[in-house]
C-alpha positions as CSV (number, residue, x, y, z in Angstrom):
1,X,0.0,0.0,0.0
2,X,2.9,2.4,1.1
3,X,4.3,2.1,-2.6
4,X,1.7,2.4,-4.1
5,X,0.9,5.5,-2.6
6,X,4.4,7.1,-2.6
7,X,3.9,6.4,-6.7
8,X,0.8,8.0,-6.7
9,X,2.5,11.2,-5.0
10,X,4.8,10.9,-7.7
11,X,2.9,11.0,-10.3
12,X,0.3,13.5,-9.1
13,X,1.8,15.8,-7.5
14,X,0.8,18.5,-10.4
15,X,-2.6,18.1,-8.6
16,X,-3.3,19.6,-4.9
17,X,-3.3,16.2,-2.8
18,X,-3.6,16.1,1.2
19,X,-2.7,13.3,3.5
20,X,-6.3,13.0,4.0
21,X,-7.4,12.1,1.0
22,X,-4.5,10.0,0.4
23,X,-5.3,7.9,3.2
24,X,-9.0,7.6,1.9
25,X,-8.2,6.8,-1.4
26,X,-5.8,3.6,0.5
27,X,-8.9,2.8,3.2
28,X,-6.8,3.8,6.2
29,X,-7.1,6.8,9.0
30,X,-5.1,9.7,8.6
31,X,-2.9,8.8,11.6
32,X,-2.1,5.0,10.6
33,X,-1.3,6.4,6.9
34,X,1.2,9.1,8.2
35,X,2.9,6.5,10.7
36,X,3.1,3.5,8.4
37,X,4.2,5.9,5.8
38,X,7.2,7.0,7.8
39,X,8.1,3.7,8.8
40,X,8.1,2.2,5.4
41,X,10.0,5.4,3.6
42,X,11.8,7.1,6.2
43,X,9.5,10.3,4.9
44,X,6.5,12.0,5.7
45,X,3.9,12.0,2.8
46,X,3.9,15.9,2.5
47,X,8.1,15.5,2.4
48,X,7.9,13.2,-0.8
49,X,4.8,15.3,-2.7
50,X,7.3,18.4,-2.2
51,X,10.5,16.8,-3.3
52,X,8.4,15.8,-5.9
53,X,7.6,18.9,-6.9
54,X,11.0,20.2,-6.8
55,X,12.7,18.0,-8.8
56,X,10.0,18.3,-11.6
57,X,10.9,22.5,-11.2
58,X,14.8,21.6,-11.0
59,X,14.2,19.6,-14.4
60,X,11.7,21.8,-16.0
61,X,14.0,24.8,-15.3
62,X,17.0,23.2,-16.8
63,X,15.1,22.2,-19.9
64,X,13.8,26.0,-19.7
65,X,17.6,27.3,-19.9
66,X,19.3,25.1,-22.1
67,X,16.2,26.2,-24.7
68,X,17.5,29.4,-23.8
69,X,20.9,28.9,-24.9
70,X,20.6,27.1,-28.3
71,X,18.4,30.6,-29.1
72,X,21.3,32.5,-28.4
């Protein structure tokens, strides 16, 4: 359950997710999800949907300016 819900964080995370529906979507409470997430990843939920996010923007933005520089 744990990876399939850290893939779906990493593959969504373009959309606005909260723990809370993420532990809905898996059929577990809120608090169960957030603990066995830890455990099994060594990361909060929130932690991976932002790293996420960041390294799409890291990429994205080095995409952006080497674009940039065959313009030049």
């Amino acid at each position: 359950m744990i990876i399939k819900a850290q893939e779906y964080i990493e593959h969504n995370f373009a959309e606005k997710i909260s723990i809370q529906q993420l532990s809905e979507r898996f059929t577990v409470g809120r608090r169960n999800f957030d603990r066995r997430f830890i455990k099994a990843t060594g990361n909060t939920p929130l932690n991976i949907y932002n790293v996420s996010k960041s390294n799409l923007q890291k990429r994205t933005g080095n995409l952006w300016k080497n674009s940039e520089r065959s313009h030049v």
